[in-house]
C-alpha positions as CSV (number, residue, x, y, z in Angstrom):
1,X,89.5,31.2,87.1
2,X,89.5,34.9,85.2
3,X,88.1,35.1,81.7
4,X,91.0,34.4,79.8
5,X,91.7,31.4,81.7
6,X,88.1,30.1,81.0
7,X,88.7,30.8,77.6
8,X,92.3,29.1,76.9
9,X,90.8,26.0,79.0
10,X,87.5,25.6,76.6
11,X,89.4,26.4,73.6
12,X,92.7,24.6,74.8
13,X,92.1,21.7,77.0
14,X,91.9,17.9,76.6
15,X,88.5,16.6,78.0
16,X,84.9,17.2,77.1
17,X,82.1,19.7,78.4
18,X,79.0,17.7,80.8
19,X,75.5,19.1,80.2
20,X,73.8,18.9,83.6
21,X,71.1,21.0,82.1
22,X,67.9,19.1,82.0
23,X,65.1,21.3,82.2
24,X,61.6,21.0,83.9
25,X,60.0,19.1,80.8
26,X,62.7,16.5,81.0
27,X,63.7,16.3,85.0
28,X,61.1,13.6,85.5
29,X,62.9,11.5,82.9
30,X,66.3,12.1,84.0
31,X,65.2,11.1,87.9
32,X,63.9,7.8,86.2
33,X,66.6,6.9,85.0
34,X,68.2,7.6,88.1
35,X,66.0,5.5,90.1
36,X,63.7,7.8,91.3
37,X,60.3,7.5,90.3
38,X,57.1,9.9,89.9
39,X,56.2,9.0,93.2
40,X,59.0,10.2,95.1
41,X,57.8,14.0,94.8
42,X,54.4,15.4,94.9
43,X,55.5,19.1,93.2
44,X,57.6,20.7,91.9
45,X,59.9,21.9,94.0
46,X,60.7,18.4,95.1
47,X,61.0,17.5,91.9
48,X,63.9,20.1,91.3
49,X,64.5,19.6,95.1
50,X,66.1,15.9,94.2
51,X,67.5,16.8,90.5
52,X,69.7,19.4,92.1
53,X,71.0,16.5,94.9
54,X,71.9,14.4,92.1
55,X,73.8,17.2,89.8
56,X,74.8,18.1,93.4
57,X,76.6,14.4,93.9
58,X,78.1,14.3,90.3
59,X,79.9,18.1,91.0
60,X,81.0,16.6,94.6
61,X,82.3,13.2,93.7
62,X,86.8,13.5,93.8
63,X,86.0,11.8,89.8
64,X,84.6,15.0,88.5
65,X,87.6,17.6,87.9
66,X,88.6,19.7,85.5
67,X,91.5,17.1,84.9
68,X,89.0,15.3,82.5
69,X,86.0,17.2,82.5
70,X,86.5,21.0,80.9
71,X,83.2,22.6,81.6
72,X,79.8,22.0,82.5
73,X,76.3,23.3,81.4
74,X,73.9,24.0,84.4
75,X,70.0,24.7,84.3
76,X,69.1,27.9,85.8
77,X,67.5,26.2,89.1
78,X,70.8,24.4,89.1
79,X,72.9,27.7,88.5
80,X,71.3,29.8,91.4
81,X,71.5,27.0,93.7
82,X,74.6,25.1,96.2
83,X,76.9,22.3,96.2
84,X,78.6,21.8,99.4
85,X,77.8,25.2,100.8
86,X,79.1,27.3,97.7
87,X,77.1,29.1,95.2
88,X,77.2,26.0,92.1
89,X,79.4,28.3,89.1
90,X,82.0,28.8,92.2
91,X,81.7,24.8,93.3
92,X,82.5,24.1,89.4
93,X,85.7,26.7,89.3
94,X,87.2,25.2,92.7
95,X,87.4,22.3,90.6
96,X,88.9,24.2,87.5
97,X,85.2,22.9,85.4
98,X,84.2,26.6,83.3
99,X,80.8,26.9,84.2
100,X,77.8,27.6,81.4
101,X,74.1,27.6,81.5
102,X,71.7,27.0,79.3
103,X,69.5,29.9,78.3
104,X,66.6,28.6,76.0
105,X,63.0,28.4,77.6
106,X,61.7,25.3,75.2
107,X,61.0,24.8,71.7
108,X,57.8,26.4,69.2
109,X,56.1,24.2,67.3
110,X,57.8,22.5,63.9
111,X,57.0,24.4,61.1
112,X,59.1,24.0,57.9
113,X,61.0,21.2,59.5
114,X,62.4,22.5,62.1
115,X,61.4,23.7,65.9
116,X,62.8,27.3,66.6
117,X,63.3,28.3,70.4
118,X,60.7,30.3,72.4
119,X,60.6,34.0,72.9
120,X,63.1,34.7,75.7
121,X,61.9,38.0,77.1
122,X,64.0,38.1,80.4
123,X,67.3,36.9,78.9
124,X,69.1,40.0,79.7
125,X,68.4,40.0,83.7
126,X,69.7,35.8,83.3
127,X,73.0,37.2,81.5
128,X,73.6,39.9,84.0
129,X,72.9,37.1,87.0
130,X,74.7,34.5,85.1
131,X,77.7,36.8,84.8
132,X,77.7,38.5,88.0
133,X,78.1,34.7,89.3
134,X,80.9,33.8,87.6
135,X,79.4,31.9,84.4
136,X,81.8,31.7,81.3
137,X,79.3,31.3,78.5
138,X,76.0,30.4,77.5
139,X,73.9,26.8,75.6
140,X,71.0,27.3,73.2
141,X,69.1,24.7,71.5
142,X,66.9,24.5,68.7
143,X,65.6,21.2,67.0
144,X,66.3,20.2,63.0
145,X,64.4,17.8,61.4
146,X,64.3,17.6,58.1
147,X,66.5,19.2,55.1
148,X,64.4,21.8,54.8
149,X,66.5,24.9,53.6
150,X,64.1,27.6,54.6
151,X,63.7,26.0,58.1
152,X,67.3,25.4,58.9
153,X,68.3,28.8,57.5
154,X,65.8,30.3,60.2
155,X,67.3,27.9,63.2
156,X,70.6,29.7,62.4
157,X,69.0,33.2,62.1
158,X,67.7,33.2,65.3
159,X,71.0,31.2,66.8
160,X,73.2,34.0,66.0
161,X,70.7,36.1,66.9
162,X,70.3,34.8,70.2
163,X,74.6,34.4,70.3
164,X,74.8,38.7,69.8
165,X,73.2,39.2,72.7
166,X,75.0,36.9,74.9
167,X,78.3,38.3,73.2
168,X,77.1,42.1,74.7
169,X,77.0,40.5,78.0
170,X,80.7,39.8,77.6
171,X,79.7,35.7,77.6
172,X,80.7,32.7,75.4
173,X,77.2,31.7,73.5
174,X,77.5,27.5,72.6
175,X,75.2,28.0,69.7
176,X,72.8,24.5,69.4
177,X,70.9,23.4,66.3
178,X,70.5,19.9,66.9
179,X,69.6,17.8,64.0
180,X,67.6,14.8,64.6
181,X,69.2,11.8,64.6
182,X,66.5,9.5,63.7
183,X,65.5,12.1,61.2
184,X,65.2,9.9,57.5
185,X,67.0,12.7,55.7
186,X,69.9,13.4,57.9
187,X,72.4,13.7,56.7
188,X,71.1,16.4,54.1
189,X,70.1,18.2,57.0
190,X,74.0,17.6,58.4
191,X,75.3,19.4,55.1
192,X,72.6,21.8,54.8
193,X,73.5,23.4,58.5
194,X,77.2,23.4,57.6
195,X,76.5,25.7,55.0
196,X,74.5,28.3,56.7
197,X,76.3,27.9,59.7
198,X,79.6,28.2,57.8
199,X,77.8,32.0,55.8
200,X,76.5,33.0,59.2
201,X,80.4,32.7,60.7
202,X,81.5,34.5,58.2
203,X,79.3,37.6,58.5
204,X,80.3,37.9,61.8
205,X,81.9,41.4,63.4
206,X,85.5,42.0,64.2
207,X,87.4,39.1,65.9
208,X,84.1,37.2,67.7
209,X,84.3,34.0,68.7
210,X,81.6,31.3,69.5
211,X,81.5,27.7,70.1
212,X,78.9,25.3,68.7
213,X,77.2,22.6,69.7
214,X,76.2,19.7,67.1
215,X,74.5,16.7,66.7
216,X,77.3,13.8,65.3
217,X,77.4,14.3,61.6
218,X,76.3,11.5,59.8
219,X,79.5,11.4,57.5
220,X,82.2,11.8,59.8
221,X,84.3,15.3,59.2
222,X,81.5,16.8,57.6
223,X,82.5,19.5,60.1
224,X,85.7,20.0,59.5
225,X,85.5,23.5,58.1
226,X,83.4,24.3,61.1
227,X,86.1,23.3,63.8
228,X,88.7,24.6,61.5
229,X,86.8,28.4,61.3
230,X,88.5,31.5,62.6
231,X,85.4,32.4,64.7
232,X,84.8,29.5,66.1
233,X,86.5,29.0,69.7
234,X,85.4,25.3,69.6
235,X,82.8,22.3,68.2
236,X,81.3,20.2,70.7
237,X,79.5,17.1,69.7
238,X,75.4,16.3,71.6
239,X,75.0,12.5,72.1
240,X,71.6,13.2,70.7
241,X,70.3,9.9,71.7
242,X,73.1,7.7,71.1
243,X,73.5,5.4,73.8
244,X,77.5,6.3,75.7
245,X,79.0,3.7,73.8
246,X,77.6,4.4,70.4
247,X,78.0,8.2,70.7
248,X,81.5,7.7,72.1
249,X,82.1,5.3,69.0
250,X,80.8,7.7,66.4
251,X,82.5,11.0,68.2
252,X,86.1,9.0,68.1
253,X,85.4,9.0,63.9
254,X,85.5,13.4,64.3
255,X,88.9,14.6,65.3
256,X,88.5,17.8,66.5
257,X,85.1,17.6,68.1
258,X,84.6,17.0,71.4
259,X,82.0,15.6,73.7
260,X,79.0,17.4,75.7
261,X,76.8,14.8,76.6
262,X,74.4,14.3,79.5
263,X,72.1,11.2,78.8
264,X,75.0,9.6,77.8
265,X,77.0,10.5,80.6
266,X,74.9,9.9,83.6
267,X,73.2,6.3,82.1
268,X,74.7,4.2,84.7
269,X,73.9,6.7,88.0
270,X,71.7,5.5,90.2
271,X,70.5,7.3,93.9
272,X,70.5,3.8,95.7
273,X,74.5,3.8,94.8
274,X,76.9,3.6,97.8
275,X,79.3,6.9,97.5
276,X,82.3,4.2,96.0
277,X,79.7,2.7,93.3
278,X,78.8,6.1,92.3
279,X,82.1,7.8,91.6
280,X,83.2,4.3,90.1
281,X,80.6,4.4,87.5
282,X,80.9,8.3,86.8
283,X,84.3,7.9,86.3
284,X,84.1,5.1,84.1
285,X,81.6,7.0,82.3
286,X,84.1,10.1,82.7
287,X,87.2,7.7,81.0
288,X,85.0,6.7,78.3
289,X,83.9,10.2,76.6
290,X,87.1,11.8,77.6
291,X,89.0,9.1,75.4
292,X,86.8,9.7,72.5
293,X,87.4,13.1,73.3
294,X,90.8,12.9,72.4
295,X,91.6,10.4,70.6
């Protein structure tokens, strides 16, 4: 797949974008809940030695295709490495899946409600890698809180920020300020984030695009304007915590956004699965969040 077709499929397709993107902070979590524990690696390397066989086995199994699934956001070990003898961006386009990666190095401290991303000194060398590989866009996260104006307006400062360098490269940026869902003053925060994220659109250049990449609103098509925006190529929805069938549930109640989960996508996995048990459950999974998708 050529840009433009990258492009029409994100901003076209039926079907939902998987975040295989877990980072070294929450691999060993992600392995647990995939039945491998602490103890099964002693550095690591191991550690990102299994993660990898496991995104490895979800891009492998005949239920993940582009059919369903329209993209995929890979971590950068997970980006420079193989699936079944091909670099992974090319693996993903074989099976028409637009590959992304995610481009953040962690989260600062909260201050004013909110934790902004880290200093990212070496982001141009990842872009020109990351392109020169084949990868369609970019995902950035930073964490919301609270409604704390000053806070959120920073979050989305440094998101677009972030987004113009990734648009220089010639890449897609999936800009992510994930609000807290447990947070006791969400939805402020929800309404809040529209706002600037809505000003911040609006002061962009020319004819850019970006996508975004938001926690479920707590009132459902608060984010209507946002999907609806000129400059906005597409809204996809974080399960944020939400358990598959609860973030599915909510997501159905957005028309217009779709999903990119990843705790709520691989929840049933398991290593000790036979190859049949395996695809059965990610395609199940796969069903699930590509009907909410579209519904």
């Amino acid at each position: 797949m050529q840009d433009g077709e990258m492009k029409r499929k994100i901003g076209e397709g039926n079907g939902f974008i998987a975040a295989l993107d877990q980072s070294g902070g929450s691999t060993p979590k992600a392995l647990s809940g995939y039945g491998i524990d602490e103890s099964a690696y002693s550095d690591e390397a191991e550690m990102f030695a299994l993660i990898h066989d496991m995104r490895s086995r979800i891009i492998s199994s005949p239920a993940f295709t582009g059919d369903k699934v329209l993209g995929a956001i890979l971590f950068e070990r997970t980006m420079d490495g193989t699936v079944g003898g091909k670099p992974t961006p090319t693996a993903l386009k074989d099976k028409d899946i637009v590959p992304f990666i995610k481009i953040d190095k962690g989260l600062e401290e909260e201050a004013n409600g909110v934790q902004l991303m880290k200093p990212m000194p070496e982001l141009d060398q990842l872009l020109t890698r990351a392109k020169g590989l084949g990868v369609f866009g970019t995902k950035e996260r930073s964490v919301i809180h609270h409604a704390n104006r000053e806070g959120i307006a920073a979050v989305v400062a440094q998101q677009f920020e972030v987004a113009q360098q990734v648009l220089g490269h010639g890449m897609m940026p999936i800009i992510e300020p994930e609000v807290n869902i447990r947070s006791d003053d969400r939805a402020e925060a929800d309404a809040i984030l529209r706002d600037e994220l809505l000003s911040a659109l609006d002061r962009l250049p020319g004819d850019v695009e970006v996508m975004l990449k938001l926690s479920i609103p707590a009132e459902a098509g608060l984010f209507n304007d946002l999907i609806d925006h000129p400059r906005v190529l597409r809204v996809v929805a974080l399960s944020g915590g939400f358990s598959r069938t609860d973030a599915c549930t909510e997501l159905s109640k957005n028309p217009g956004m779709i999903a990119s989960f990843s705790r709520a996508l691989l929840s049933d996995l398991r290593a000790q699965m036979s190859d049949d048990e395996f695809d059965k459950a990610l395609g199940e999974a796969i069903d699930e969040i590509y009907a909410a998708s579209t519904c």
